[in-house]
C-alpha positions in Angstrom: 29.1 -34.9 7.1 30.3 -31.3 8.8 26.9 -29.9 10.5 27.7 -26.3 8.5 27.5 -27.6 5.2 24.2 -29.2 6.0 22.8 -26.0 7.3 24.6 -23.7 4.9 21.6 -24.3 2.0 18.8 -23.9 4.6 21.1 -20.3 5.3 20.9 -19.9 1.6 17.4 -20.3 1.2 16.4 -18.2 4.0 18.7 -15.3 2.7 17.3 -15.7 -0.4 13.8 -15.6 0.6 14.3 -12.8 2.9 16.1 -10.3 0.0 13.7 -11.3 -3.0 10.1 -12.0 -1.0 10.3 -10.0 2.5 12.5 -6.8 2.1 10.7 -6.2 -1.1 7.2 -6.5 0.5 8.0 -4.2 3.1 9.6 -1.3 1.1 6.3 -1.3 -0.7 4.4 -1.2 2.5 5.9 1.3 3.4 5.6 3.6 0.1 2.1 3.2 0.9 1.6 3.9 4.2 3.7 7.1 2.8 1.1 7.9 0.3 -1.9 7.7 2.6 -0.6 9.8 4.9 0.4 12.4 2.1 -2.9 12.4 0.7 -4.8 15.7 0.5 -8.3 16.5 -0.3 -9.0 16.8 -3.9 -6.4 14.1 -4.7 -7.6 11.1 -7.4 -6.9 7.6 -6.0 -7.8 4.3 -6.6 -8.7 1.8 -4.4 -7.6 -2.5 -4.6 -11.2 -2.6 -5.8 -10.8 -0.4 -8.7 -13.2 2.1 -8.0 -12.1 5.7 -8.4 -12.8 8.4 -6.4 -11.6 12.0 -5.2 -10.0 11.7 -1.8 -11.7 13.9 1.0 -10.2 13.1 4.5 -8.8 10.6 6.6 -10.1 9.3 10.1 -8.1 6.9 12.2 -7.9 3.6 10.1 -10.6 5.0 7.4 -10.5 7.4 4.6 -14.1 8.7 3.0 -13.6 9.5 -0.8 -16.0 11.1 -3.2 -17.0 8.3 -5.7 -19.4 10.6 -7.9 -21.1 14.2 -7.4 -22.0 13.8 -3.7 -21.7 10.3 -2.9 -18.8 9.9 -0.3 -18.0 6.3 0.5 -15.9 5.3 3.4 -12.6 3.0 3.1 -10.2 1.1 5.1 -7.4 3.0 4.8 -5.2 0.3 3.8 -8.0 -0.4 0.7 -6.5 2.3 -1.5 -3.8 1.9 -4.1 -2.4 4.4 -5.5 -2.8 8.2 -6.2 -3.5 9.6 -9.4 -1.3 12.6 -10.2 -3.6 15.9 -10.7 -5.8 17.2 -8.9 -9.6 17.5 -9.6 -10.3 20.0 -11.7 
């Protein structure tokens, strides 16, 4: 048995893996990292937890967002999920 055509369904798979696992993951990485950094006070978001809250600032690594009527509560910035459209009102 030729070598290539033993290692041509290992190239396969990896191709495979790489264009339906890992570029996909990283384009969506990246949309977030976009978002964070495009947040601006008064913004809606929602954390992986759930809890939505009213975005306020960002420091470093952390972001604090308003949870309810004075009650900041500080994130890991990579903790939050989207943005709602709208602003608060």
């Amino acid at each position: 048995m030729d070598i290539l055509t033993m290692v041509f369904p290992f190239l396969i798979l990896i191709l495979a893996l790489y264009f339906f696992i890992i570029m996909p993951q990283q384009r969506e990485e990246k949309r977030r990292r976009e978002m964070i950094q495009k947040l601006q006070r008064g913004d809606k978001v929602v954390t992986e937890s759930g809890i939505v809250g009213t975005f306020l600032e960002r420091r470093d690594d952390e972001v604090i967002i308003e949870v309810s009527a004075g009650v900041p509560v500080r994130f890991k910035a990579w903790a939050i999920r989207e943005a709602i459209n709208g602003k608060k009102n």
